[in-house]
Z-matrix of the N, CA and C atoms (Angstrom, degrees):
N
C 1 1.443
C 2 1.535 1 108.49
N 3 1.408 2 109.39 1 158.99
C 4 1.310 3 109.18 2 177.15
C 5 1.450 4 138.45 3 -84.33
N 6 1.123 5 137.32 4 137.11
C 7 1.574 6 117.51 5 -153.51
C 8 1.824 7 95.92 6 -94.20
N 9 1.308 8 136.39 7 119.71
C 10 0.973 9 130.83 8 -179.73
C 11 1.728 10 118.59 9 -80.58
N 12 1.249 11 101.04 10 -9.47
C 13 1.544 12 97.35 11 -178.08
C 14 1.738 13 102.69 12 -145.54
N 15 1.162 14 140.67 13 152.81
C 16 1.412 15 135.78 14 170.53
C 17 1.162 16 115.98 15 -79.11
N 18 1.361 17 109.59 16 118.10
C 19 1.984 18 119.79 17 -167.44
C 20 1.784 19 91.68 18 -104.32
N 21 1.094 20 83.81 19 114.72
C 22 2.104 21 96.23 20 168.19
C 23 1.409 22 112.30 21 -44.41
N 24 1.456 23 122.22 22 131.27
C 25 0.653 24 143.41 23 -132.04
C 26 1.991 25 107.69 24 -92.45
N 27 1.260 26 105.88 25 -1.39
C 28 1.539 27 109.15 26 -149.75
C 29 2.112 28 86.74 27 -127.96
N 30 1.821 29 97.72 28 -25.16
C 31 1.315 30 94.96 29 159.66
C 32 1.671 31 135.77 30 -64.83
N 33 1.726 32 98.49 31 -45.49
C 34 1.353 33 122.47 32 -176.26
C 35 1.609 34 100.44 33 -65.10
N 36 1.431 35 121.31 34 -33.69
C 37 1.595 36 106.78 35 -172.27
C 38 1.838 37 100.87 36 -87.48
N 39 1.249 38 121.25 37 -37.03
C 40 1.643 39 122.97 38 177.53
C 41 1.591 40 105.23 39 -41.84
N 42 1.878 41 118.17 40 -45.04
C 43 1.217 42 124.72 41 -168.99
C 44 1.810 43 93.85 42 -69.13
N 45 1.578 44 121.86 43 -56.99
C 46 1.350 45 136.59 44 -154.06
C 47 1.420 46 99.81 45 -62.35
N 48 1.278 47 110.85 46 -38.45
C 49 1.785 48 100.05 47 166.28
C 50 1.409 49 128.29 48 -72.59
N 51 1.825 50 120.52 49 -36.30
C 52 1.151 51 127.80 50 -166.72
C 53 2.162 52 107.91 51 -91.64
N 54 1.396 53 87.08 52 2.17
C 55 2.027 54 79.09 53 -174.67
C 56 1.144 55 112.09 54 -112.22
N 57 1.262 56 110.91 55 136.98
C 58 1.994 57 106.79 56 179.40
C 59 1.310 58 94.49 57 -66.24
N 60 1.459 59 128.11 58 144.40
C 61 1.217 60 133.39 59 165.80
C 62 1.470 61 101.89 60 -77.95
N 63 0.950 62 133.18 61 -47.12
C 64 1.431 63 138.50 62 -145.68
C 65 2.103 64 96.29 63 -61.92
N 66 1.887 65 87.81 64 -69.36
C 67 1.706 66 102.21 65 175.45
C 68 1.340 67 114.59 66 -79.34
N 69 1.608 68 130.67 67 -11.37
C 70 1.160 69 115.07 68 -155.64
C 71 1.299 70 148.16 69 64.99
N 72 1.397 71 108.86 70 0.85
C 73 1.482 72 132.58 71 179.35
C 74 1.333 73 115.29 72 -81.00
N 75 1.427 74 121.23 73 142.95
C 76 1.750 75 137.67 74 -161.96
C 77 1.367 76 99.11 75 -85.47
N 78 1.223 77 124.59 76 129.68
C 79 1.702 78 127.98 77 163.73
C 80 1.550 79 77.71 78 -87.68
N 81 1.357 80 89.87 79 166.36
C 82 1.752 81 112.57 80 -160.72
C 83 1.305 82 80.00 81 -101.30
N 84 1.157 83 159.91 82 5.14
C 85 1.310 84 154.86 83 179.85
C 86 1.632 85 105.69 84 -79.79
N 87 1.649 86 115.71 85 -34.23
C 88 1.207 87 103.02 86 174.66
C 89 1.522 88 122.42 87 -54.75
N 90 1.140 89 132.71 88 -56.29
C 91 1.486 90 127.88 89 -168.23
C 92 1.336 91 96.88 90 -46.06
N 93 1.405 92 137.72 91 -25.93
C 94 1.377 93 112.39 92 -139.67
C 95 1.665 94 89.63 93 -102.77
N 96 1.436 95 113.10 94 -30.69
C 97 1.338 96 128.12 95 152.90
C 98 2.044 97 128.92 96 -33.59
N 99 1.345 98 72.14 97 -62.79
C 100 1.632 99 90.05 98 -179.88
C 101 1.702 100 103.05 99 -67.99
N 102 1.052 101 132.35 100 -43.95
C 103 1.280 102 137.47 101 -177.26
C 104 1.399 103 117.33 102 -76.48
N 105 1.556 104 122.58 103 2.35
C 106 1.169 105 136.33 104 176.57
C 107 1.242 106 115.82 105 -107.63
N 108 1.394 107 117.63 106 -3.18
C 109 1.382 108 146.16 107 -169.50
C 110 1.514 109 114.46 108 -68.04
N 111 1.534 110 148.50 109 84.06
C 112 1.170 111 128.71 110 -176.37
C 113 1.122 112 136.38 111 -75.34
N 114 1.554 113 106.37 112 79.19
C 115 1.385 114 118.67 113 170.54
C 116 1.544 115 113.54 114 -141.28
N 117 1.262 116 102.47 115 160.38
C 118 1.982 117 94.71 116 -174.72
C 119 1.565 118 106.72 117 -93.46
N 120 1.518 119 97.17 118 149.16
C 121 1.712 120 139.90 119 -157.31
C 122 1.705 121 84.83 120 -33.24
N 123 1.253 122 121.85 121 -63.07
C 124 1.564 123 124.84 122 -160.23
C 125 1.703 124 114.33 123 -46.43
N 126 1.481 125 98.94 124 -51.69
C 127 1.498 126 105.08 125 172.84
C 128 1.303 127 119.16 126 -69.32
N 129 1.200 128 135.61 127 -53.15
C 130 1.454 129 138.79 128 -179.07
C 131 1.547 130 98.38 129 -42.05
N 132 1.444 131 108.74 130 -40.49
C 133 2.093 132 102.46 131 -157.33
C 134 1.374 133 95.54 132 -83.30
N 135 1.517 134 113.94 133 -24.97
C 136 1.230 135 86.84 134 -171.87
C 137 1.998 136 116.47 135 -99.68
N 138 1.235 137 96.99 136 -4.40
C 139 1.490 138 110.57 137 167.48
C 140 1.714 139 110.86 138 -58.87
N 141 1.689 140 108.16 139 -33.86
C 142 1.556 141 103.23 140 -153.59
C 143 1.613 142 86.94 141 -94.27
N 144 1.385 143 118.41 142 -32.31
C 145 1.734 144 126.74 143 -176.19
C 146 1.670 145 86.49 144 -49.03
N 147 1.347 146 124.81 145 -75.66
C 148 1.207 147 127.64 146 -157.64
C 149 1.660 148 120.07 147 -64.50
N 150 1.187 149 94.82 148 -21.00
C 151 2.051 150 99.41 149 161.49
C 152 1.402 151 119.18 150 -73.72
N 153 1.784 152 118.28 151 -21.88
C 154 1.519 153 141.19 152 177.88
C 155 1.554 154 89.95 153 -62.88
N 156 1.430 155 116.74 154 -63.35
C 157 1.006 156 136.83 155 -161.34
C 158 1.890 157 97.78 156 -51.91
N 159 1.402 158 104.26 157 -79.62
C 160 1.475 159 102.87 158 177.91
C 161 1.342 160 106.56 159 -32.81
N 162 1.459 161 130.14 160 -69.75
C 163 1.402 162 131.87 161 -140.23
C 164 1.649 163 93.65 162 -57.83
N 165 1.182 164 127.92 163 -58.60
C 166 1.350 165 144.16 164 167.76
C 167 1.664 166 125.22 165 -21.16
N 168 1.744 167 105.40 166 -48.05
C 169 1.016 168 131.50 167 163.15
C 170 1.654 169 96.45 168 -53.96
N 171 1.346 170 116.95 169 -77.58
C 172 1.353 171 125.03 170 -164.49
C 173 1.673 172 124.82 171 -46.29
N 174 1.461 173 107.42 172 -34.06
C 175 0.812 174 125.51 173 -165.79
C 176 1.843 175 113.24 174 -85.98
N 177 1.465 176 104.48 175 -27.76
C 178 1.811 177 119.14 176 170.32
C 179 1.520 178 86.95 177 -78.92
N 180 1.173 179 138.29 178 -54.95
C 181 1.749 180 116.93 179 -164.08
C 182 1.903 181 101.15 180 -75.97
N 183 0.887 182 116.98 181 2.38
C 184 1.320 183 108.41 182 174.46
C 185 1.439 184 108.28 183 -86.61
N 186 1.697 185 114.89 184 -46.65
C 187 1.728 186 138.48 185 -161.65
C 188 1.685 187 72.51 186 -71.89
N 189 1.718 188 144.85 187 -68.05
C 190 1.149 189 122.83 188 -149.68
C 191 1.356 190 111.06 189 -68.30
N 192 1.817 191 120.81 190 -23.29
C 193 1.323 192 104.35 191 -163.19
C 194 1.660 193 125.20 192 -83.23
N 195 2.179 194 89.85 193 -16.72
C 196 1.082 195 125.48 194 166.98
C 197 1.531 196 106.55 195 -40.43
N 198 1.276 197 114.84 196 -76.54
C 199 1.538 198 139.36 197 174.13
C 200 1.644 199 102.53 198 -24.23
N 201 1.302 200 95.23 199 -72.34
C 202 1.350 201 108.03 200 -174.80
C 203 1.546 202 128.15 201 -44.54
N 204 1.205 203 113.64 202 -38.37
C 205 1.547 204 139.41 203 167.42
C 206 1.595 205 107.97 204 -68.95
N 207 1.363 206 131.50 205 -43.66
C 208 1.365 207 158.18 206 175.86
C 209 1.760 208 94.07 207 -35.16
N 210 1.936 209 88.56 208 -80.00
C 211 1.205 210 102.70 209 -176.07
C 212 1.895 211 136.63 210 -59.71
N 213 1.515 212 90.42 211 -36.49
C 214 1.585 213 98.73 212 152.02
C 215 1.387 214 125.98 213 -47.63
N 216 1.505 215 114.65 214 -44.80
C 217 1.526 216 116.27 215 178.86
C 218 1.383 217 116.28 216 -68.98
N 219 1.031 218 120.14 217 -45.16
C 220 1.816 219 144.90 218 -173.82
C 221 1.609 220 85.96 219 -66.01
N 222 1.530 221 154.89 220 -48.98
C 223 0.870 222 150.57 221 -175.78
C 224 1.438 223 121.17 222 -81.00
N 225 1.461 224 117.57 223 -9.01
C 226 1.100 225 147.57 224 167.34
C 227 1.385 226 116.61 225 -76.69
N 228 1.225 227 122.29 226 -42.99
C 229 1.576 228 143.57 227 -139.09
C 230 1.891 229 76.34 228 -109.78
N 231 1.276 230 114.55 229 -63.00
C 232 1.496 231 116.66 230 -171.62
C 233 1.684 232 106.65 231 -54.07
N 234 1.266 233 107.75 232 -51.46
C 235 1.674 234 98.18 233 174.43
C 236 1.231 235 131.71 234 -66.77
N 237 1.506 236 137.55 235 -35.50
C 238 1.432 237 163.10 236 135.24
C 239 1.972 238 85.62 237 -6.80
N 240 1.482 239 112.83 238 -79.35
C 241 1.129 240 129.74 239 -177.25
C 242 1.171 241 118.14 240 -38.25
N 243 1.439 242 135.08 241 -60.09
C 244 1.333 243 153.11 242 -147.81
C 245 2.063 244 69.70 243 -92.53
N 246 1.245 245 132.63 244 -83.10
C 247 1.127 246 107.39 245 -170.56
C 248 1.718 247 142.73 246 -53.29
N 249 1.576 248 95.30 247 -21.41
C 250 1.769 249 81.27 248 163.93
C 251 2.007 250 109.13 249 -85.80
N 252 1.049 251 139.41 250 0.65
C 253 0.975 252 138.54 251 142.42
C 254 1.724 253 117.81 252 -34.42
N 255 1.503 254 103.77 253 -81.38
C 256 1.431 255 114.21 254 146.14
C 257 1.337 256 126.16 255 -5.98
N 258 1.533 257 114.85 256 -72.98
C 259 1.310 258 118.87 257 -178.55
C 260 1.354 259 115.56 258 -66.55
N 261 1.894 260 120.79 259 -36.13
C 262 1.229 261 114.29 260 -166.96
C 263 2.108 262 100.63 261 -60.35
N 264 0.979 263 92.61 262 -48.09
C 265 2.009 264 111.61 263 -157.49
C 266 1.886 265 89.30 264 -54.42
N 267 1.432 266 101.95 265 -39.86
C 268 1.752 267 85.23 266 178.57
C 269 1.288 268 117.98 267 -72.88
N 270 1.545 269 111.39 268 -65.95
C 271 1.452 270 118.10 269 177.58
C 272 2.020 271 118.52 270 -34.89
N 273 1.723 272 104.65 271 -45.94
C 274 1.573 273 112.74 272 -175.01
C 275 1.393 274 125.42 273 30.72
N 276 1.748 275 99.73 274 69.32
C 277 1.137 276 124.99 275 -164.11
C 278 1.409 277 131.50 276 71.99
N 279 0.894 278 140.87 277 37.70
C 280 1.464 279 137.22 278 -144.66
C 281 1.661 280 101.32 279 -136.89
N 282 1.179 281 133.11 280 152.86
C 283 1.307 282 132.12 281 179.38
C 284 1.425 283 87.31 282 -96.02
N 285 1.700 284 117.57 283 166.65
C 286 1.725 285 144.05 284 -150.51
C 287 1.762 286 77.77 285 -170.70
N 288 1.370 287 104.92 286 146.73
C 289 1.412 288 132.42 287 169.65
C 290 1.459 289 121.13 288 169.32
N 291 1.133 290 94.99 289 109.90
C 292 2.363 291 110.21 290 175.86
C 293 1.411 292 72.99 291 -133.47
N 294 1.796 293 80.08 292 163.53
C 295 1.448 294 115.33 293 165.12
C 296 1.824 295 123.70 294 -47.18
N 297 0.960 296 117.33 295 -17.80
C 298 1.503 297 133.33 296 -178.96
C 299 1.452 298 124.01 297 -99.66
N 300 1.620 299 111.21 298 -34.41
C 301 1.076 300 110.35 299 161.69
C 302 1.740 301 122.25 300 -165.35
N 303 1.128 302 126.10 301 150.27
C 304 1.444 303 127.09 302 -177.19
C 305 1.457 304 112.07 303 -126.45
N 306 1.744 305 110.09 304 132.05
C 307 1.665 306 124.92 305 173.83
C 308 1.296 307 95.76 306 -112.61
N 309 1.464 308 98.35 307 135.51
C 310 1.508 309 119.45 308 161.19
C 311 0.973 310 109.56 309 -113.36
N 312 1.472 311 129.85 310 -174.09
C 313 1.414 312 158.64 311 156.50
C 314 1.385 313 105.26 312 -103.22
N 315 1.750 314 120.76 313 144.83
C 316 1.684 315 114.80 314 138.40
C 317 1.627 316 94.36 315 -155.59
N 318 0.725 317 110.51 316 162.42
C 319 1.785 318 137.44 317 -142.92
C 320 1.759 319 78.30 318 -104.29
N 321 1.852 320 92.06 319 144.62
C 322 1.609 321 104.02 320 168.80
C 323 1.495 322 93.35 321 -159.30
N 324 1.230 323 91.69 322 170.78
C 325 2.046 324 99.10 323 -177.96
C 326 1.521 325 90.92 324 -134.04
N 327 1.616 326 98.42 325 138.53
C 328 1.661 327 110.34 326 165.21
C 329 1.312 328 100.36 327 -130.31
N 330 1.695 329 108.76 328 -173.31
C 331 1.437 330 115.94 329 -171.04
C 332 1.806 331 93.18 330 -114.42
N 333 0.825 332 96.24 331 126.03
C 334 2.191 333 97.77 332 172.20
C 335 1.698 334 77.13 333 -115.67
N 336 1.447 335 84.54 334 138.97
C 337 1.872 336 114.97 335 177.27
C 338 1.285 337 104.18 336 -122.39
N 339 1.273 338 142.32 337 90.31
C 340 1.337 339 133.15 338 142.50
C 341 1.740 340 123.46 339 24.95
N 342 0.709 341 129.45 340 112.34
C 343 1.754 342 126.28 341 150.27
C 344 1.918 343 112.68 342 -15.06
N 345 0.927 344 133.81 343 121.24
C 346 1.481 345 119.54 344 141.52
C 347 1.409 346 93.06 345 90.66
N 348 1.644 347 135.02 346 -29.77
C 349 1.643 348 141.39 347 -168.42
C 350 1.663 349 95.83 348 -43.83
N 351 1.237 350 110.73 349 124.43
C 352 1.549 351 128.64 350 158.85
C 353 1.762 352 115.63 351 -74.55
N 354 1.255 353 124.03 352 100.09
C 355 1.183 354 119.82 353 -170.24
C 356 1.765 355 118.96 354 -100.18
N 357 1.024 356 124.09 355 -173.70
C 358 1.845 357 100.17 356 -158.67
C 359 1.406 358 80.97 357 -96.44
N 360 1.399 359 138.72 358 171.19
C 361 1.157 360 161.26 359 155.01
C 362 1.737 361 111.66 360 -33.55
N 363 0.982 362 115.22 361 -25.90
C 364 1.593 363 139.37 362 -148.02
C 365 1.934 364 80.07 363 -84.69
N 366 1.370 365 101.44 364 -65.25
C 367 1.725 366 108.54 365 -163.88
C 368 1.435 367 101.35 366 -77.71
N 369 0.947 368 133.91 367 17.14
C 370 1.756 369 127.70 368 175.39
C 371 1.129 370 123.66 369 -131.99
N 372 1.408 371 98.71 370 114.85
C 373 1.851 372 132.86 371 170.89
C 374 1.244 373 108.67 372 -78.60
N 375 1.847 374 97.99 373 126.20
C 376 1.527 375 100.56 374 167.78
C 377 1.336 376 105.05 375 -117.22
N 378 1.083 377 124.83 376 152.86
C 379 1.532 378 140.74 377 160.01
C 380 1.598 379 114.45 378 -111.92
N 381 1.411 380 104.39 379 122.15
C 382 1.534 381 127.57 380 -165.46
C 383 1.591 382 111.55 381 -103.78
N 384 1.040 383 139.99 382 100.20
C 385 1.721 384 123.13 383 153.17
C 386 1.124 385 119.09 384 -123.58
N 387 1.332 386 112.07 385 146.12
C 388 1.251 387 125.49 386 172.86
C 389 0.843 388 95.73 387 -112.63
N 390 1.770 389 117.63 388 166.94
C 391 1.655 390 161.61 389 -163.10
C 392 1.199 391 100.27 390 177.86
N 393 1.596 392 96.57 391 145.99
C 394 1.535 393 122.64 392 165.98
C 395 1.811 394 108.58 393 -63.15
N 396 1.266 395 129.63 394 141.97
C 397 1.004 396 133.08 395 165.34
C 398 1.556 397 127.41 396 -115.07
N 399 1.844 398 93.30 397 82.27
C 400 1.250 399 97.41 398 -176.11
C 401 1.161 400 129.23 399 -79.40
N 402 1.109 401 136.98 400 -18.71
C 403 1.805 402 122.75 401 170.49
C 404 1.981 403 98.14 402 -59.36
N 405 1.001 404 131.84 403 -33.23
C 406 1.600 405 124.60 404 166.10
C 407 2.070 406 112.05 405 -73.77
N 408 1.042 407 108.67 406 -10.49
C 409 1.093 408 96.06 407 168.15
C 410 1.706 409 114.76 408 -119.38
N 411 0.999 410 116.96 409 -14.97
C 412 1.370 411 123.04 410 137.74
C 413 1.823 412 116.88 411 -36.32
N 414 0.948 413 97.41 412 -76.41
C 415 1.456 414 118.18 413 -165.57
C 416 2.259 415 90.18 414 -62.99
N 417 0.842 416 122.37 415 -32.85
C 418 1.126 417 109.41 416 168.60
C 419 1.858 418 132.41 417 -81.05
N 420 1.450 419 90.55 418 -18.61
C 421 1.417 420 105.11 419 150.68
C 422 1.312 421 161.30 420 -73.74
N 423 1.375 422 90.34 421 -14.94
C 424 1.081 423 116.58 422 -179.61
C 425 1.848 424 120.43 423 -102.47
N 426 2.049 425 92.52 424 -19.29
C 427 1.233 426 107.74 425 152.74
C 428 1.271 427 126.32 426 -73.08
N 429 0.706 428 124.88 427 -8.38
C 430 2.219 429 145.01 428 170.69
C 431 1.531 430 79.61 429 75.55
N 432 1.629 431 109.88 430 80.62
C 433 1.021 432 101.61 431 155.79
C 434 1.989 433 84.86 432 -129.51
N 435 1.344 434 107.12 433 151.33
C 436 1.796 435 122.96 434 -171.30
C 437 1.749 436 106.41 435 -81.73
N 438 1.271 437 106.13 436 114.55
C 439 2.161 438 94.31 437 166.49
C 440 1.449 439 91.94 438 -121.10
N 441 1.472 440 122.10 439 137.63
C 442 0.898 441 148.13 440 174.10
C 443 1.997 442 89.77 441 -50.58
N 444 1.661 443 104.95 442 141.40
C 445 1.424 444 110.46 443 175.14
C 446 1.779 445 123.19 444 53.42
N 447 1.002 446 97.63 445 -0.85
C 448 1.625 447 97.58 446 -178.02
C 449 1.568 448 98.45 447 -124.02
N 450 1.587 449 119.35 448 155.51
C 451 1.645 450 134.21 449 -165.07
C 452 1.396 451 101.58 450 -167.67
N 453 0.972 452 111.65 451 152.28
C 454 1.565 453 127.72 452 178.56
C 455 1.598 454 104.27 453 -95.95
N 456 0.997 455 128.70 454 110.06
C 457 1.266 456 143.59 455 -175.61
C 458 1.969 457 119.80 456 -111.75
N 459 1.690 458 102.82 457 116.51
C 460 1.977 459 94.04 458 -168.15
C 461 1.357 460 84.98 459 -119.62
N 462 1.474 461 84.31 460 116.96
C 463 1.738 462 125.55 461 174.20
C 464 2.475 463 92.92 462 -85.27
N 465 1.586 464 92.60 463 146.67
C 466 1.524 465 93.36 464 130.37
C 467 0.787 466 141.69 465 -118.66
N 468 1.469 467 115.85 466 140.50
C 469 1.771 468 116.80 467 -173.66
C 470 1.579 469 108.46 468 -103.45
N 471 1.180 470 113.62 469 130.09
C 472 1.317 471 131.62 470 -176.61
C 473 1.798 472 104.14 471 -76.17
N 474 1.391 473 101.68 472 127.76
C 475 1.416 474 124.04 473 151.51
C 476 0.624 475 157.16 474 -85.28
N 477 1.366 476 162.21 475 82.10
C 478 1.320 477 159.26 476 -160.42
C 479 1.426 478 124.23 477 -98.08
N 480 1.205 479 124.61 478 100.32
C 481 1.702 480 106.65 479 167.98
C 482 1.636 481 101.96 480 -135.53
């Protein structure tokens, strides 16, 4: 990936020792690292802001290329499909066999249900979940209205651009 800004050089190795590559997770050893670092407060924050920045960068062209690969397969998977369709309607039951490749047949049973069919109580599965619904309990909090165990709590969220 591309580095969009130049990260000092004594930062990038303090991080390269203290981060699992694998998970990406901080040994707590960095701060003590980074804070041993001789350079003043202004540069360091803004050296490590701007590596946030890269990693961030790196990490959206990965999610798009991800995507991108996603959708190739899924378009892959759809044609594959649309062609053994193909094959079934010609062949119409029939065994196929060369050296390269062989179609069979084997028999399966499903259930086709009607449109709209009312079925007895007996054949119907429900699946239940609950979740808290916080934008409604938000929104009731903020009306000073009281829920037992729940509070409106203002975090800061850090920015970077």
């Amino acid at each position: 990936m591309a580095n969009l800004f130049e990260i000092d050089a004594a930062i990038m190795a303090a991080m390269d020792r203290c981060v699992d590559p694998e998970t990406g997770e901080i040994d707590g050893e960095v701060y003590t690292e980074l804070e041993a670092l001789q350079m003043e407060r202004d540069r360091k924050i803004e050296n490590i802001a701007c590596w946030v920045k890269n990693l961030r960068s790196d990490a959206d062209e990965l999610k798009a290329e991800a995507k991108a690969m996603s959708d190739r397969a899924k378009a892959k998977e759809r044609k594959a499909e649309s062609l053994t369709k193909y094959l079934a309607a010609v062949l119409d039951g029939q065994k196929f066999e060369t050296a390269r490749a062989a179609i069979n047949w084997r028999k399966s049973k499903s259930v086709r249900i009607e449109f709209g069919t009312e079925l007895p109580e007996e054949y119907i599965r429900r699946k239940v979940t609950e979740e808290p619904d916080k934008t409604a309990i938000k929104a009731a909090l903020v009306a000073g209205k009281s829920i037992e165990g729940c509070e409106l709590v203002e975090t800061n969220n850090i920015s970077i651009k």
